[in-house]
C-alpha positions, 0 to 999 in steps of 0.5 A, a space after each residue: 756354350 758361349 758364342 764367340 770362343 775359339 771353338 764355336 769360331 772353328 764350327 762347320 755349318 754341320 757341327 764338325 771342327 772346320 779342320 776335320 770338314 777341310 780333310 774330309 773335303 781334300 779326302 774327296 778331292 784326291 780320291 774324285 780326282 785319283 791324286 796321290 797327294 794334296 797339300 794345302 799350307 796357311 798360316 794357321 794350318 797345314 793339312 796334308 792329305 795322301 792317298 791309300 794306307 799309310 805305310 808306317 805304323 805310327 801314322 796310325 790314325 784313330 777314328 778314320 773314316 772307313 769310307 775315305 781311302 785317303 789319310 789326311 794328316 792336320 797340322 794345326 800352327 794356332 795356339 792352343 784352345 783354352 783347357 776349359 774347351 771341348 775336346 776336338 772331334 777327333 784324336 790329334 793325329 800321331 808326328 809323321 815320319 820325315 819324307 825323306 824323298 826330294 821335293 821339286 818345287 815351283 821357281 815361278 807363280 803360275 799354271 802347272 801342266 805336265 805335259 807340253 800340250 793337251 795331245 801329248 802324253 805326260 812328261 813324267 808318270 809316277 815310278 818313272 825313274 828321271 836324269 837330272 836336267 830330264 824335263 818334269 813338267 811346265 809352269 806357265 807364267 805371264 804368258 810364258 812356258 817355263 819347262 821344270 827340270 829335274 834338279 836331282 836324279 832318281 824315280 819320282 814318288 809322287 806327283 803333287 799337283 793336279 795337271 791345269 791348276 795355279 801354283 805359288 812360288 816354292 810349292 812342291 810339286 813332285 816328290 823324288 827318291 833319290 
């Protein structure tokens, strides 16, 4: 084979494709921390792993892992691979249906807490039903505590970022059913 193609640019250190390592690796991430979901977004890639068994069947994924509890879900934005390339490790996974629940997202760069401080409970659990205008969580930027409101009413799904990690602006942080 030789060096230099897309495929041997793709190659973990272990032989895998990088984006089959990448899901594996946010399997482990969400199962180690008891997430529901974790999304990472590039340019290249969107990788969207969720937690359990996914719920409808054409989410089916083939070859799975029977040791990950998490589906991960790999959304490739690249060019295709040349045809005379080897064929990746794993089947491409099947479309997945449109979420219909409501994403708030992050008006700010900053700090995600989901609670006003370390001795408070959490503002918002997952299967909490919220008013609109009901405080979700905070986001910290330059220093400031900025309190995010529920922008719609409804029972909040999932919860999309873990408590004390950094945000960008515009990334989802909890999912609501209206």
């Amino acid at each position: 084979m030789a060096k230099g193609n897309r495929k041997d640019e793709d190659a973990h250190p272990n032989g895998e494709h990088e984006l089959v390592a990448l899901a594996r690796g946010l399997a482990e991430i969400v199962e180690l921390h008891g997430l529901s979901e974790v999304i990472v977004d590039t340019k290249e890639t969107t990788v969207t792993v969720r937690r359990g068994h996914a719920h409808h069947a054409h989410e089916h994924h083939a070859h799975a892992s029977h040791a990950m509890a998490a589906a991960p879900v790999v959304v490739d934005h690249r060019p295709p691979a040349p045809i005379h390339a080897p064929a990746p490790a794993v089947a491409p996974p099947a479309p997945v249906e449109h979420d219909k629940a409501h994403t708030v997202t992050s008006p700010f760069v900053g700090t995600f807490y989901r609670k006003p401080n370390p001795d408070s409970p959490v503002y918002v659990n997952v299967g909490d039903r919220v008013d609109k205008g009901q405080v979700l969580c905070i986001v910290e930027a330059m220093k400031l505590m900025n309190e995010i409101e529920a922008d719609v009413a409804g029972a909040i799904v999932s919860c999309l970022v873990e408590d004390g990690m950094a945000v960008e602006y515009g990334q989802p942080l909890f999912k609501i059913q209206t």
